[in-house]
N, C-alpha and C positions, 0 to 999 in steps of 0.2 A: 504493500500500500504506500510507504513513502517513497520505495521507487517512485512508483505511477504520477505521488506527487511533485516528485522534484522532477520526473520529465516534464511533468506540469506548466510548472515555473518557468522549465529553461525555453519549454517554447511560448510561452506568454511573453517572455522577457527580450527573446528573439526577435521576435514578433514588433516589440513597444522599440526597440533599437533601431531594427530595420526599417520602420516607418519612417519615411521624409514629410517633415513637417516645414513648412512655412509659404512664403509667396513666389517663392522659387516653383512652386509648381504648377503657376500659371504661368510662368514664364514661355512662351510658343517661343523656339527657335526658326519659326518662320514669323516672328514679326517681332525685328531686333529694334530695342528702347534705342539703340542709338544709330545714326545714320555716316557712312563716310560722307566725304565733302564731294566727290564726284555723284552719288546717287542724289544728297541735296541742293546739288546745283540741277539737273535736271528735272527735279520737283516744283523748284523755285521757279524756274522756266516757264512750264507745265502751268502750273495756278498762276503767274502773270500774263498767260496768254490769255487765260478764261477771264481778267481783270481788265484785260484791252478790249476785246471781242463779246463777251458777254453781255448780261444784264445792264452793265452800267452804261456802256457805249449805246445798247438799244432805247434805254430809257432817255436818254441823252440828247439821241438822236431825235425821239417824237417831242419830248419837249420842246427842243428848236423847230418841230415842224419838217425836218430833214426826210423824215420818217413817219410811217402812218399806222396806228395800233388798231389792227384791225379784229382780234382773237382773242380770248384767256385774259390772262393776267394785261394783256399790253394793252388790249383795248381801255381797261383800265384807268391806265396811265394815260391814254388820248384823250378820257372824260377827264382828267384831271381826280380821279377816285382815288388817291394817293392817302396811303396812312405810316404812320412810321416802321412800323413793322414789317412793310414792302423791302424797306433797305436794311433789316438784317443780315439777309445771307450774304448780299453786296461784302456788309462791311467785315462781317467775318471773313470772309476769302479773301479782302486786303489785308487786315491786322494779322487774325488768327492763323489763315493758311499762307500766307506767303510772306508779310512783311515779320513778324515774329522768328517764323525758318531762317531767315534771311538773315537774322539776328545771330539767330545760333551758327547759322555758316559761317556767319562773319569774325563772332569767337570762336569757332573750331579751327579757323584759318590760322588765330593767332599763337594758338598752343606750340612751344617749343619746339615739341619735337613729331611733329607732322607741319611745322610750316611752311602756310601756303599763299603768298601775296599775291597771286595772280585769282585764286579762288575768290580770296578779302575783294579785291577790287571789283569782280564782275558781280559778285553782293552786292556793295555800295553805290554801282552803277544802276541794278534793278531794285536797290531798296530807295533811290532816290526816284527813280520811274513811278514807281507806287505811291509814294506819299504824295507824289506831286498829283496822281488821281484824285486820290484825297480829300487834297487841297483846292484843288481848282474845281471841286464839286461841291464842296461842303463850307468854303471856305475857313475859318478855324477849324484845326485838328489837334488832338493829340499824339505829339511826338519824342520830345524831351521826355517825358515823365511813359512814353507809351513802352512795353512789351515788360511792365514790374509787375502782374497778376503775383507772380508766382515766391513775389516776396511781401505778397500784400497789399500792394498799391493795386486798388481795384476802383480808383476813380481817377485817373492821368488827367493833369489841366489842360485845359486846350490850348496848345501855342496859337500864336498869330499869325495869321496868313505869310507875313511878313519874315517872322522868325521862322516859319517854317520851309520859306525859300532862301533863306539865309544859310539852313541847317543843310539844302537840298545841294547848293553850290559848294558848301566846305565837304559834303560827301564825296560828289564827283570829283574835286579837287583832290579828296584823299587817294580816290580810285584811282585817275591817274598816277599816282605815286608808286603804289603799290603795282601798277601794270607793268612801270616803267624799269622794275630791277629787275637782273638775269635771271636767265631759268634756271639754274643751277641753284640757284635759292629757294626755287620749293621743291616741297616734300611730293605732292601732287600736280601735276600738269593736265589742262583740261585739253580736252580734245572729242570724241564722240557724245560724250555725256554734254557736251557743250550744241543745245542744242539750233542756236543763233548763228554762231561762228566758229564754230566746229575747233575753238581752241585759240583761233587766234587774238591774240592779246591788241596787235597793231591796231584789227579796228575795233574791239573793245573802247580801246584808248579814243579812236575818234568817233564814236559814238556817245563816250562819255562830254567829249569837248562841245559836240553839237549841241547834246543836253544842255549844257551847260551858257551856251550863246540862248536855246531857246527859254529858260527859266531867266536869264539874266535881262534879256529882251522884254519879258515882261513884266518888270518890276526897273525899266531904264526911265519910269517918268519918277519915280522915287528918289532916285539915285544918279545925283546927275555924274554925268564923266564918263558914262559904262561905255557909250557907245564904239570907242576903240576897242575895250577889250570886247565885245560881243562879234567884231569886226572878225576881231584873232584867233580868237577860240573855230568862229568858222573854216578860217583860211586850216587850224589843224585838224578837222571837223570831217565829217561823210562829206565825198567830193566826187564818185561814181556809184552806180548802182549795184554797182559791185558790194557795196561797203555798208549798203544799207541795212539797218538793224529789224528782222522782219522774224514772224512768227513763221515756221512754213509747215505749207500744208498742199497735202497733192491727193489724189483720184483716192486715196485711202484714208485719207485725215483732213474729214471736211472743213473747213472757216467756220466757227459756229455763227459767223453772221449767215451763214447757209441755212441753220436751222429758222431763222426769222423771214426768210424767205419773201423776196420781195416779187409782185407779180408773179408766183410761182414759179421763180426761176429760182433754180438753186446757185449762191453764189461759192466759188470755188477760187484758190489761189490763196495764193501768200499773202498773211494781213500785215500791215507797217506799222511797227511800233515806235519809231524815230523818224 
């Protein structure tokens, strides 16, 4: 009998040892908490095409009249039946899905020992794209104080239009910097995951300067003096169409301005995001 019971025990005890206990075992090895900087550059991509293309550009469009809501949710928008709630998903896909990532790519760049200033800079390039969506929609945004949920700050003040085209020109300004040192300094070098410029830094760099003339341009009645440098920035700027910063999209990856479908004609091709 105390055989039977000290078998008992050993495998109860077995048993209590053997078990894995904790949050480790929700862990899926197919969906890793942390991302390289080449998979989140492609993402960032990804969600800024749906931030040019999408909802906001449609809604955008019938408001000026550009465009006619004839269906669903747009006709909607054509009566002017607008409530705030409309622009949730909007602003989640800029803060939450792309401008936040963007964040994180842009500190994952800086870490020691995977550094990567070419990654940093073409962040800073499309985190400056984005905010400038934003801004030019919403007029005041939160920026300074935006992407600190996760330390608490769960009401970021709204900057000024002003400072937040101030913030948008010292980005770009940084992006080129970081474009501009050797390859041999990063850890990682973009190239197919790059899904704009397939890697190349050069017109990075002058997409970032074009940017940079066109926010500057619009804030030149503020500021007087700009217009040389708006001049210069150009002259280093997109100068063939070779060079242009464009989402693309061919016979298997429609333009979602396709899906809005104008005359029932489906539009196709590459959409321009600079």
């Amino acid at each position: 009998m105390k055989n039977k019971v000290k078998l008992l025990y050993a495998l109860c005890f077995t048993a209590i040892v053997g078990c894995k206990t904790g949050d480790d075992l929700y862990i899926s090895p197919n969906n890793p908490l942390d991302g390289n900087l080449p998979s989140m550059l492609t993402a960032a991509e990804v969600n800024t095409f749906q931030n040019v293309e999408g909802d906001l550009s449609r809604m955008s469009s019938i408001l000026v009249q550009h465009s006619v809501g004839l269906n669903a949710q747009y006709s909607d928008v054509q009566n002017y039946r607008i409530t705030q709630g409309d622009f949730d998903n909007v602003w989640i896909g800029l803060y939450t899905n792309t401008m936040y990532n963007l964040k994180l790519m842009i500190d994952k760049a800086k870490i020691t020992e995977t550094k990567s200033p070419y990654y940093e800079g073409i962040a800073k390039v499309m985190m400056a794209l984005n905010i400038s969506l934003a801004t030019d929609l919403w007029g005041d945004v939160p920026y300074s104080e935006a992407f600190q949920w996760t330390t608490g700050n769960k009401t970021p003040k709204l900057d000024s239009q002003q400072d937040v085209y101030t913030s948008i020109d010292k980005l770009l300004a940084d992006a080129i910097t970081d474009l501009s040192v050797a390859e041999d300094e990063n850890y990682y070098l973009p190239a197919e995951d790059d899904l704009i410029f397939k890697g190349d830094v050069e017109k990075w760099m002058k997409a970032a300067y074009t940017l940079r003339a066109r926010f500057l341009n619009r804030t030149s009645s503020k500021q007087a003096g700009t217009e040389a440098k708006v001049l210069d920035y150009l002259k280093k700027g997109i100068s063939s169409n070779d060079e242009n910063m464009i989402a693309p999209h061919d016979e298997n990856s429609q333009n979602q301005w396709g899906l809005f479908r104008l005359r029932e004609e489906v539009i196709w091709g590459e959409q321009y995001i600079c």
